[in-house]
Each structure stands twice: as C-alpha cells, then as structure tokens.
C-alpha positions in Angstrom: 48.6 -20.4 -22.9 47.9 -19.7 -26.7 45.6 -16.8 -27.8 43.8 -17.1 -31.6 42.7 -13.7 -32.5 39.7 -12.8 -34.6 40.4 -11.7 -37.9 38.5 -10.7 -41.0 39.9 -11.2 -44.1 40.5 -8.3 -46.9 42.3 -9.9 -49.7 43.3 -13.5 -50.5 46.0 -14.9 -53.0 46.2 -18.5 -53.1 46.9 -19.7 -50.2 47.8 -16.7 -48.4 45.3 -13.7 -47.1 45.6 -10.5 -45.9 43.9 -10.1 -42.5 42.6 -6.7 -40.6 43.7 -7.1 -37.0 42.0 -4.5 -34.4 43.3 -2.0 -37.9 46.2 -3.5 -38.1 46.9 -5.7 -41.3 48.7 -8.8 -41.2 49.7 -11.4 -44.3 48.5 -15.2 -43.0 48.5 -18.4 -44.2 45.4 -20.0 -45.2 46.7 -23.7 -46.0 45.2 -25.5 -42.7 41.8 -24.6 -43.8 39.4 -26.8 -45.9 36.5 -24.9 -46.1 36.2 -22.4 -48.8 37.6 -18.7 -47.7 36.1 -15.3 -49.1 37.2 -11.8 -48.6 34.9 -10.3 -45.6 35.2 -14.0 -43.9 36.2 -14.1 -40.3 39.1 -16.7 -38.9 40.4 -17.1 -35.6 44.0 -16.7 -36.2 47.0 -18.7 -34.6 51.0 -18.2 -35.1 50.4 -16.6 -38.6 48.1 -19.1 -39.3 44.3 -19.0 -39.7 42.6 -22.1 -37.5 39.0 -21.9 -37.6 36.5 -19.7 -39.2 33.5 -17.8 -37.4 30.4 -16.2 -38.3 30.4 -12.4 -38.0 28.6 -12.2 -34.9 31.0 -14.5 -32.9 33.9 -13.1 -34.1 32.5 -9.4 -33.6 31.2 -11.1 -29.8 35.4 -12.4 -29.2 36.7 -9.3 -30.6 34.3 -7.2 -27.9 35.8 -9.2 -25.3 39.5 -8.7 -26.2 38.9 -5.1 -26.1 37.4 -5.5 -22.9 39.8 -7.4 -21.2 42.8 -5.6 -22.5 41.8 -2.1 -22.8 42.5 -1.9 -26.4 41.1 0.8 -27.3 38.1 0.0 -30.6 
C-alpha cells in the first residue's frame, strides 16, 4: 500500500518546491504536474514527488484524518 500525503507548498523554484509537512519541510519535485502551482497551493505528495493538487478544504479534511488515525499530534 502507498500513502500520498497532503502538503502545502511554501516556496517554488522551477521545477522544484518546498513543501510544509505536518511542520516538517521537505524539497519535492513538481515536474509531473501540468497545472499551474502557487505558493499556499496544496498537493498530495508521493515518493518525493507531488501527484495531484487539492483545494484547501480537502487537503485540511485528509490531513484531519492522518492525525486521527495515527495519533500525530497537530
């Protein structure tokens, strides 16, 4: 089984971003996406790489339940 964690993005230089994980950050790669990326977006984020992108309130909605069933603590 593969997890893709939620991420929102807080810097981007070409076609890499930095990405705040649950406070951690964490330098991804952006190239798999074609739609347009801005600082404050959120991505699901695979392998080092960012997958998909997600509106703020189903990102914040997947982050709540990672927290949940992991105990980790918000």
């Amino acid at each position: 089984m593969c997890l893709a964690v939620p991420s929102k993005i807080i810097s981007i230089e070409g076609n890499r971003a930095v990405v705040d994980v649950y406070g951690a950050q964490r330098e991804i790669s952006i190239l798999l996406m074609e739609n347009e990326l801005e600082v404050g977006d959120y991505v699901l984020v695979h392998a080092g790489f960012a997958i998909q992108k997600l509106d703020e309130e189903d990102a914040k909605e997947r982050i709540d339940m990672i927290v949940k069933i992991t105990a980790i603590p918000e």
